[in-house]
C-alpha positions in Angstrom: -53.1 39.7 -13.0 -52.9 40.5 -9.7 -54.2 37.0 -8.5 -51.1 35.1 -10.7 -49.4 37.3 -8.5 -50.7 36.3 -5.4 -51.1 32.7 -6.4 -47.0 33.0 -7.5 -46.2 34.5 -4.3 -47.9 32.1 -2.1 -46.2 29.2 -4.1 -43.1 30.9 -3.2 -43.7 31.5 0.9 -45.1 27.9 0.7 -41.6 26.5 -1.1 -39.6 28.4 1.6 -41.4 27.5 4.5 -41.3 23.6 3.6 -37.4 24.1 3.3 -37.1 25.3 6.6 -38.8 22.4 8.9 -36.7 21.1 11.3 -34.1 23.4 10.8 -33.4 22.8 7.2 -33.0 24.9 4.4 -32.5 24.2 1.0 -32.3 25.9 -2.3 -33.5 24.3 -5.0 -32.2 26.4 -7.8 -28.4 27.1 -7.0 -27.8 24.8 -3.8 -27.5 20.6 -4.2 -27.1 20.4 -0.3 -29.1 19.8 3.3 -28.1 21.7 6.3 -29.3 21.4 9.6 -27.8 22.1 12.9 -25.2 19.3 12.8 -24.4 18.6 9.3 -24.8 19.4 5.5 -25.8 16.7 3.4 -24.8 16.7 -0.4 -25.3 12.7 -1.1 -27.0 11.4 -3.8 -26.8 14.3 -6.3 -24.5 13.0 -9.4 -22.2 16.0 -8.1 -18.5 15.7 -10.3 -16.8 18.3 -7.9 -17.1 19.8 -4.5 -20.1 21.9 -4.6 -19.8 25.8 -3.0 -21.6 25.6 0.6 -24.1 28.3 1.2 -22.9 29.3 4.6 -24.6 32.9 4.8 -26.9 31.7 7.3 -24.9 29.1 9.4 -21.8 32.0 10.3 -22.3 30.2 14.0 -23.4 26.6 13.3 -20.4 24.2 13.5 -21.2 21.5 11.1 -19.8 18.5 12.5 -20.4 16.1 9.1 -19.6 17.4 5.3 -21.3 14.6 3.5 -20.7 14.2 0.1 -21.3 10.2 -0.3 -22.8 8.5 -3.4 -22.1 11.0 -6.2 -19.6 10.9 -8.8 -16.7 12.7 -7.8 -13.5 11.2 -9.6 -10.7 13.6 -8.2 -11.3 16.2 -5.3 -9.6 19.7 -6.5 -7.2 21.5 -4.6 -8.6 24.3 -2.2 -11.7 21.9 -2.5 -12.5 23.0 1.5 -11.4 26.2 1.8 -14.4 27.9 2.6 -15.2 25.5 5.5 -12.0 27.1 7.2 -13.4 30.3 8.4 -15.6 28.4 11.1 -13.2 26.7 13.5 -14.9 23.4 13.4 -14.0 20.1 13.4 -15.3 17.5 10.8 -15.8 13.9 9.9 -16.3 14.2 5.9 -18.1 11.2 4.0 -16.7 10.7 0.4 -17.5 7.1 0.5 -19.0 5.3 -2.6 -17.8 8.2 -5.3 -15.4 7.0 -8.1 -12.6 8.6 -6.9 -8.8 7.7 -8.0 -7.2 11.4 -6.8 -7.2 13.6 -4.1 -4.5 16.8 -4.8 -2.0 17.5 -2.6 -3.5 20.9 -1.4 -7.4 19.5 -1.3 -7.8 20.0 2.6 -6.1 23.1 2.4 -7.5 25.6 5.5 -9.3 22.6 7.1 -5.9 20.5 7.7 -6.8 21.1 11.8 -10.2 20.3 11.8 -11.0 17.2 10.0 -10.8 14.4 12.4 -12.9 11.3 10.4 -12.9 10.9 6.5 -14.9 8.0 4.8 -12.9 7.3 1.7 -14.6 3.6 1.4 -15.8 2.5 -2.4 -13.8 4.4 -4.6 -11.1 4.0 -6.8 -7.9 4.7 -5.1 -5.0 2.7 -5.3 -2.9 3.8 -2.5 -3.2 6.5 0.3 -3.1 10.0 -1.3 -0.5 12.6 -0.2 -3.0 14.8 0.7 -4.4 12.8 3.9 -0.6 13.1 5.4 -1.6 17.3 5.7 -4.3 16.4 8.1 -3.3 16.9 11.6 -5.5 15.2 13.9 -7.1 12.4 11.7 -8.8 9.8 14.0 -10.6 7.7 11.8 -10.3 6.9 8.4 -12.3 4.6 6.3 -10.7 2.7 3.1 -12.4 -0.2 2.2 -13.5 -1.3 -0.8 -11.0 0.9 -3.0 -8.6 -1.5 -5.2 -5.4 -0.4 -3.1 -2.1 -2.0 -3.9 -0.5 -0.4 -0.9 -0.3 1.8 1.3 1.9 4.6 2.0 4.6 4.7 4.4 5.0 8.6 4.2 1.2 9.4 4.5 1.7 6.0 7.5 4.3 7.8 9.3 2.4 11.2 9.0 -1.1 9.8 10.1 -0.1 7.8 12.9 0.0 9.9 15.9 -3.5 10.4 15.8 -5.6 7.7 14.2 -7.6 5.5 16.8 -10.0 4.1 13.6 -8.5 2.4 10.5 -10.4 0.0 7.9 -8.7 -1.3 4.9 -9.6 -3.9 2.0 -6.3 -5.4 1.0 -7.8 -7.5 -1.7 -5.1 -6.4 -4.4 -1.9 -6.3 -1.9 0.9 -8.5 -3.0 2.8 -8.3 0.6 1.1 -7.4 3.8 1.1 -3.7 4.7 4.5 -3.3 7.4 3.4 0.8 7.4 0.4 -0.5 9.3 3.4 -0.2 12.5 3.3 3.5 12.2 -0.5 3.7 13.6 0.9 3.7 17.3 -1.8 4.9 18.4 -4.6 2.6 16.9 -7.8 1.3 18.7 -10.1 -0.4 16.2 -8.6 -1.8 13.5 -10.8 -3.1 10.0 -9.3 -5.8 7.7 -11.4 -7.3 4.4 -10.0 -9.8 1.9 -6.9 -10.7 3.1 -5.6 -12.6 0.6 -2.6 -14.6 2.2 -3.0 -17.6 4.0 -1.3 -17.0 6.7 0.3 -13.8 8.8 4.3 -13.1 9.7 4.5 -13.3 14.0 5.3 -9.3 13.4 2.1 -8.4 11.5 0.6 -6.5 14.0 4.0 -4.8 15.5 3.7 -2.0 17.1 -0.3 -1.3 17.3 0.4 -2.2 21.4 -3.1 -0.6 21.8 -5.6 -2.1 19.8 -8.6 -2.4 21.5 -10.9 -4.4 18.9 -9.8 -6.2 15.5 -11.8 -7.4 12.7 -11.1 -9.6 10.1 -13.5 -10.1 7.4 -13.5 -12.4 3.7 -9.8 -13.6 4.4 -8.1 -16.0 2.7 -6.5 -17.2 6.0 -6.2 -21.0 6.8 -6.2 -20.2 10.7 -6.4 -17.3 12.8 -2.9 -16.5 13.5 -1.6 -16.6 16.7 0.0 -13.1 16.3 -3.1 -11.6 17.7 -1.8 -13.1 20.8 0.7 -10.0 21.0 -1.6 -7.4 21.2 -2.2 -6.9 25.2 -4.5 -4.3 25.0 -7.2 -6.4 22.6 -10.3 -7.1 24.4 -12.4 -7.6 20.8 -12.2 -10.1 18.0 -14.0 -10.4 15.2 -14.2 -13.0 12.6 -16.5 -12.7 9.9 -17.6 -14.1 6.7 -14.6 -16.5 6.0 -14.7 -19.6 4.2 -10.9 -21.1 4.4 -11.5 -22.5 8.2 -13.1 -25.8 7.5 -10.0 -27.8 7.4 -8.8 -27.0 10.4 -12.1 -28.3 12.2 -11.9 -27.7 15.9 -8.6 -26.1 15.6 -8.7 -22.8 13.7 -7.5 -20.8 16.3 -3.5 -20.9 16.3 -2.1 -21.9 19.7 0.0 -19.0 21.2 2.7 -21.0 22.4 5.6 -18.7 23.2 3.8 -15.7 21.9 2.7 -13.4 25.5 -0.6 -14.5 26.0 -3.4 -12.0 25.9 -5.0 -11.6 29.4 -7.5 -8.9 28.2 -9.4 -10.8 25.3 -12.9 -10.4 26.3 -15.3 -10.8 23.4 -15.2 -13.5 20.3 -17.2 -13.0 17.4 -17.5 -15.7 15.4 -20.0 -14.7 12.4 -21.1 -16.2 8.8 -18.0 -18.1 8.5 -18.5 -21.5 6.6 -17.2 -24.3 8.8 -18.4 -27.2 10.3 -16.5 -27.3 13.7 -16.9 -25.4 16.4 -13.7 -23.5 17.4 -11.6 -24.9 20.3 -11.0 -20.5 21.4 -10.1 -21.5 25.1 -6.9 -22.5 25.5 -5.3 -19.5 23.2 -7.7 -17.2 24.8 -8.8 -18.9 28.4 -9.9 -15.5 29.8 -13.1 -14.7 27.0 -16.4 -14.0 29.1 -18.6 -13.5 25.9 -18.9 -15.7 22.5 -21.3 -14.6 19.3 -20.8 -17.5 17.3 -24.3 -17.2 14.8 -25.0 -18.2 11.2 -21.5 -20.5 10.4 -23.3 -23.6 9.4 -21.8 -25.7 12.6 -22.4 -29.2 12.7 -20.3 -30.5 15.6 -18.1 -30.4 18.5 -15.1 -32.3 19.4 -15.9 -32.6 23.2 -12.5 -34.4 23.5 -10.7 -31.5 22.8 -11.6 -28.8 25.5 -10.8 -28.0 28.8 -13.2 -27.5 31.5 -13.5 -23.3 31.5 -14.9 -21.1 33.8 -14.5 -17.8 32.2 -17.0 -18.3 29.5 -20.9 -17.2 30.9 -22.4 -15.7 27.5 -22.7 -18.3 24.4 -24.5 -17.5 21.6 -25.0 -20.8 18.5 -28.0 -18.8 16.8 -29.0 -20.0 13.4 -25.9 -23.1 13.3 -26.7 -26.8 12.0 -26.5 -28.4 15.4 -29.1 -31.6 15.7 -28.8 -31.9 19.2 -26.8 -29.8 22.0 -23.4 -30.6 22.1 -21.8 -32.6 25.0 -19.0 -30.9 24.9 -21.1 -27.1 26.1 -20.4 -28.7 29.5 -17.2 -28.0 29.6 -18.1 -24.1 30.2 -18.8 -24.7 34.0 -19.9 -20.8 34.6 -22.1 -20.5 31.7 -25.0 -18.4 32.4 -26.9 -17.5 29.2 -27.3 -20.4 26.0 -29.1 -19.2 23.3 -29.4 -22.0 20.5 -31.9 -20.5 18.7 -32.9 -21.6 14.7 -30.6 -24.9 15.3 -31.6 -28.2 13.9 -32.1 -29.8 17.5 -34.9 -32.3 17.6 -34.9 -33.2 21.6 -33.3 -32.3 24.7 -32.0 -35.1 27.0 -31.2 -36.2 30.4 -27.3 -35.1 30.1 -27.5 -32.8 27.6 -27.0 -29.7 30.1 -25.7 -31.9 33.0 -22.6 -29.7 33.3 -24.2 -26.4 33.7 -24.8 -26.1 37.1 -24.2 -21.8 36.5 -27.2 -21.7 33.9 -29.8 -19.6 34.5 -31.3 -18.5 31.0 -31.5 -20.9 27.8 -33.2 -20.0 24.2 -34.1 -23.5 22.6 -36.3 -21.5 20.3 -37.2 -22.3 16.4 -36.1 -25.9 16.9 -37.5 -28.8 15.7 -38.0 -30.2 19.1 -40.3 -32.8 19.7 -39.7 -33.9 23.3 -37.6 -33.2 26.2 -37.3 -35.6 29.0 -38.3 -35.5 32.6 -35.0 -34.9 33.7 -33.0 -32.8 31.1 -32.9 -29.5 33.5 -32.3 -31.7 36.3 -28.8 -30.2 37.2 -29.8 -26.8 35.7 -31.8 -25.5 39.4 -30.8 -21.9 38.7 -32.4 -21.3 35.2 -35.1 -18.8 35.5 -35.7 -17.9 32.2 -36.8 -20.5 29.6 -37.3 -20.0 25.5 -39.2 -23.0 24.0 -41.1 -20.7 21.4 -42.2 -22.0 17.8 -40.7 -26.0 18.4 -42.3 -28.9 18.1 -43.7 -29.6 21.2 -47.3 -30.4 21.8 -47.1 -29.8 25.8 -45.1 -28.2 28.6 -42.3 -30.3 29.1 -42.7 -31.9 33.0 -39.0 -30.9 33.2 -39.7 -26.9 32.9 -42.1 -27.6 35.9 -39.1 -28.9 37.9 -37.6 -25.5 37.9 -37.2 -24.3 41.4 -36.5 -20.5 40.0 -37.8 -20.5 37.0 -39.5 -16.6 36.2 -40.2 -16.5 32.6 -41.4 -19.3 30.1 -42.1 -18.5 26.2 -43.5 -21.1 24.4 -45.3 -19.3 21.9 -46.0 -20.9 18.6 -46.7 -23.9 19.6 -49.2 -26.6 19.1 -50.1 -26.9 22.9 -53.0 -29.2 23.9 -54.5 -27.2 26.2 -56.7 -30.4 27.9 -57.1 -32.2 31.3 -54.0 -34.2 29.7 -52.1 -31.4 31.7 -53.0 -33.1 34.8 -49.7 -33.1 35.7 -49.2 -29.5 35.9 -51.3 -29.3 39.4 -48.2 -29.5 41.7 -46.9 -26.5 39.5 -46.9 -23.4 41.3 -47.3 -20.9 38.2 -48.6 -17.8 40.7 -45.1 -16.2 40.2 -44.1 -17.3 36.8 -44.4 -16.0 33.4 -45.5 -18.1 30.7 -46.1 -16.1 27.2 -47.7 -18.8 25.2 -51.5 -19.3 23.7 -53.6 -22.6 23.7 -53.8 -24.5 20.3 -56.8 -23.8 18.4 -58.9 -22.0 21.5 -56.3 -19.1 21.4 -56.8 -18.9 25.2 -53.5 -18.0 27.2 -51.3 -21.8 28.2 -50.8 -19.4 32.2 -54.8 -18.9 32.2 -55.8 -22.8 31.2 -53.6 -24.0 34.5 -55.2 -21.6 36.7 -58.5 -22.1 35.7 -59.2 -25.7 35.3 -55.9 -27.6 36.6 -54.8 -25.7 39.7 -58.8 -25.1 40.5 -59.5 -28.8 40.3 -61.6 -29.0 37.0 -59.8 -31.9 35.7 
């Protein structure tokens, strides 16, 4: 008897102490939720209402996240929060992925101060409960993925002196969203499945500073030139759209008599399915920095761009491109090209002949089988050099031609490592980097020169 007793109790102390690493504490019996020092964590547990915190032991822990993601929560009660009022917090509270269609009027009731960020993405809601218009100081507010209709002007006009954050699927609106004008104050602004085609020039009235904007899964022929009327945007996304390909070069709407944007920094241009490469620079001529990876590109209408010398970060990763556009010359202060995972097959004389400014390129998981003598000939400031996993079955005599050339990567590749190299001797590799391994031998490519070329073995 008395060892069940010890064997129970050690079970127990064991249990406990288990609960308690890293701060946490958990129990099992009466308690669905994590705490720890920052947060308590209720995800994941099939919960149908807002479970009753056990907060005996945090009296002075200020919880900063309340997250109740992934359980099945169809309404939220009123008074749902109440306890969470006594500690003078503030709180971002995740509801995301539940199967909620109501929120009560009174839900945040005692927190109304305090909650700054709410995650109401994946649920069921059809337009913007009453209940969010109670919170005070809402920065950021997550509604994607919910089958809204509309929004609501009241809960808008409420909401809108605070929130800096918004997202939105607007895959069931019938009319674009005017309310959106009451978020005066917005700096990132979130838009999936836009279902029109094209935007009214007064769309985006009023949000004078928007910092970044995203558009994802539209349904948009171009990419309106209203964005031109937001001064303080210095981000644009574009991602995952397939209704661009008929425009080719020309997706991007000229601004015309809109006020052009003098701030537009940063274009990305991601998993959208079109064949062209987008003519950005004369609606946006003051872009430093382009992602433009995984959109299937094919071509580029050289014919149609300006010479620009704003651009010095372009990034064509994982495009359709069999050889590198002529038309990449235009961009007369580029600095960094990364074409990785194209479809190019060789690299020749005026292929780069523009790009004076250059001093990194990635050419790396290409199909490349030979680059000419001369293809980095007006390229004297590259210093790094990605030829990694291509087709090439030697150093190209053009990488050697490199005055300030630092780093070369040609991994993954079948390189001959025999007195064929000859013409490596003049190459002074004592202050460059080559990452790279001889074919079959395994012996490092930067070892082989050293040993036998440079020391007269061949």
């Amino acid at each position: 008897m008395a060892l069940r007793k010890f064997v129970a109790i050690t079970g127990v102390l064991i249990v406990f102490l288990a609960s308690c690493v890293h701060g946490l504490l958990f129990d099992a019996n009466t308690d669905p939720c994590w705490y720890s020092n920052y947060s308590i964590d209720c995800s994941g547990n099939g919960l149908i209402s807002i479970p009753v915190f056990n907060l005996t032991r945090y009296a002075a822990v200020c919880f900063s996240a309340i997250v109740l993601s992934n359980n099945k929560l169809s309404s939220i009660a009123n008074d749902a929060f109440i306890q969470l009022s006594s500690l003078n917090c503030s709180y971002t509270i995740l509801l995301g992925g539940n199967n909620m269609s109501q929120i009560n009027e009174y839900a945040f009731l005692g927190i109304e101060a305090h909650v700054e960020g709410l995650y109401l993405d994946t649920n069921s809601l059809t337009s913007l409960p009453e209940a969010l218009g109670s919170i005070i100081n809402l920065k950021l507010l997550r509604l994607s993925g919910n089958p809204l209709v509309s929004l609501n002007p009241s809960v808008m006009a409420k909401i809108g002196h605070s929130l800096k954050d918004f997202s939105v699927g607007m895959a069931y609106f019938q009319q674009w969203p005017i309310d959106l004008h009451f978020l005066y104050e917005l700096t990132h602004l979130y838009l999936y499945d836009i279902p029109f085609q094209s935007l009214d020039s007064d769309a985006f009235r009023g949000l004078t500073h928007l910092h970044s904007l995203s558009i994802e899964s539209a349904n948009l022929k171009k990419i309106p030139n209203v964005v031109c009327a937001l001064p303080d945007l210095f981000l644009l996304e574009i991602t995952g759209n397939n209704c661009f390909n008929e425009s080719k070069s020309d997706v991007f709407e000229p601004c015309n008599n809109v006020t052009g944007m003098t701030r537009l920094g940063i274009i990305n241009y991601i998993f959208n399915n079109v064949d062209y490469f987008p003519n950005f620079v004369k609606a946006f001529p003051s872009v430093n920095t382009v992602y433009m990876y995984s959109n299937g590109m094919r071509f580029m209408d050289a014919d149609k761009f300006e010479d620009n010398f704003s651009v010095w970060h372009l990034v064509l990763i994982a495009n359709q491109l069999r050889r590198i556009p002529s038309g990449l010359n235009m961009f007369k202060r580029l600095n960094d090209l990364d074409l990785n995972s194209n479809l190019i097959e060789c690299v020749e004389d005026n292929d780069l002949i523009g790009l004076r400014s250059l001093t990194s390129i990635n050419l790396a998981y290409n199909p490349i089988q030979f680059i000419t003598n001369k293809a980095f000939q007006n390229n004297i400031q590259l210093m790094h050099v990605d030829l990694s996993r291509t087709f090439l079955t030697t150093v190209p005599v053009a990488v050697t031609m490199l005055p300030a050339l630092k780093a070369l990567r040609i991994e993954g590749n079948d390189i001959e490592c025999t007195c064929e190299l000859a013409n490596l001797k003049s190459w002074n590799v004592s202050s460059i980097q080559i990452d790279g391994l001889c074919y079959q031998t395994s012996e490092r490519i930067e070892h082989f020169i050293k040993t036998y070329i440079d020391a007269g073995k061949c």
